[in-house]
C-alpha positions as CSV (number, residue, x, y, z in Angstrom):
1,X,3.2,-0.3,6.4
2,X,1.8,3.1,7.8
3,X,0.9,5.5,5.3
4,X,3.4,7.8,6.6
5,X,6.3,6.1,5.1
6,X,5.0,6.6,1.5
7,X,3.6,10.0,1.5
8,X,5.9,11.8,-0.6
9,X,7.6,8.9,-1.7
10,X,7.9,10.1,-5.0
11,X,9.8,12.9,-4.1
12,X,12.4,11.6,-1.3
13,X,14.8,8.8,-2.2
14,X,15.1,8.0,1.3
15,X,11.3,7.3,1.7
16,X,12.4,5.1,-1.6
17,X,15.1,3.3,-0.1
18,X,13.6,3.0,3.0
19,X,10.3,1.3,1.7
20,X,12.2,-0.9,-0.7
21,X,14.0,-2.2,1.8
22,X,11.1,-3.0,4.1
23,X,9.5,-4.8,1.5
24,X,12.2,-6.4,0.6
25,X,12.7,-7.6,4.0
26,X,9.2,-8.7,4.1
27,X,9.2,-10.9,1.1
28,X,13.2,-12.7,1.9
29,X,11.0,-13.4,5.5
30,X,8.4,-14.9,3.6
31,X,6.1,-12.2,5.5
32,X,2.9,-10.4,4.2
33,X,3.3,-6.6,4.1
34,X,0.4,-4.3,3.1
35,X,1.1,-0.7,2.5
36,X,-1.7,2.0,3.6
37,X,-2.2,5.3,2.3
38,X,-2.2,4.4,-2.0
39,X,-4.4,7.6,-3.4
40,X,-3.4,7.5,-6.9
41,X,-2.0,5.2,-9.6
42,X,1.0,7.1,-10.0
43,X,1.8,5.7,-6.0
44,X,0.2,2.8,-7.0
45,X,2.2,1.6,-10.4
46,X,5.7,2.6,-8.6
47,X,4.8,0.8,-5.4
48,X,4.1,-2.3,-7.2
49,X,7.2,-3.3,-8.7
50,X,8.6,-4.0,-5.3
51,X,6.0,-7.0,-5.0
52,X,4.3,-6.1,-1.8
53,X,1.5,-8.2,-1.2
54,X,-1.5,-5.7,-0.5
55,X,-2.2,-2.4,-1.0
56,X,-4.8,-0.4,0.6
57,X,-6.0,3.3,0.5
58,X,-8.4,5.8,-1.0
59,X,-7.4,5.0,-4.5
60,X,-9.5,1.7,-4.1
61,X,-12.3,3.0,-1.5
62,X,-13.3,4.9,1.1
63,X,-13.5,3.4,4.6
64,X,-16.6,1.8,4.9
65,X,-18.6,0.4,7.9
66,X,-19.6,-3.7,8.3
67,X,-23.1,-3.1,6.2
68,X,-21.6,-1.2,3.5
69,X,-18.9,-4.2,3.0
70,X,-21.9,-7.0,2.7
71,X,-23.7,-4.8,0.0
72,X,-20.2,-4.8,-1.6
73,X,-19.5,-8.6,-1.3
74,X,-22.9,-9.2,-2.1
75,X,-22.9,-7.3,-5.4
């Protein structure tokens, strides 16, 4: 899910509802759904309750290139 669905997600109910009821989609489809765009644990906690199955964004990393992701793994 593009990050432009939960910017301000918070704040808007229809973001809310919206979102809710993509992921809820997702999951009754037995479908993966990642959401993009998580930059703080606030977004993160409320996001989580609606059992998507990833979560990416700044709140867990920068983007990083192929070299930077070995030294990672390898670590």
């Amino acid at each position: 899910m593009d990050m432009s669905f939960v910017k301000g997600i918070l704040e808007d109910k229809k973001k809310q509802a919206l979102v809710i009821g993509m992921i809820n989609f997702a999951n009754a489809a037995n479908l993966k759904i990642c959401i993009e765009g998580i930059e703080t644990d606030t977004l993160e906690s409320y996001l989580r309750q609606f059992n998507a199955t990833w979560f990416q964004g700044y709140h867990y990393s920068k983007p990083i290139g192929h070299k930077e992701l070995i030294k990672l793994l390898m670590a």
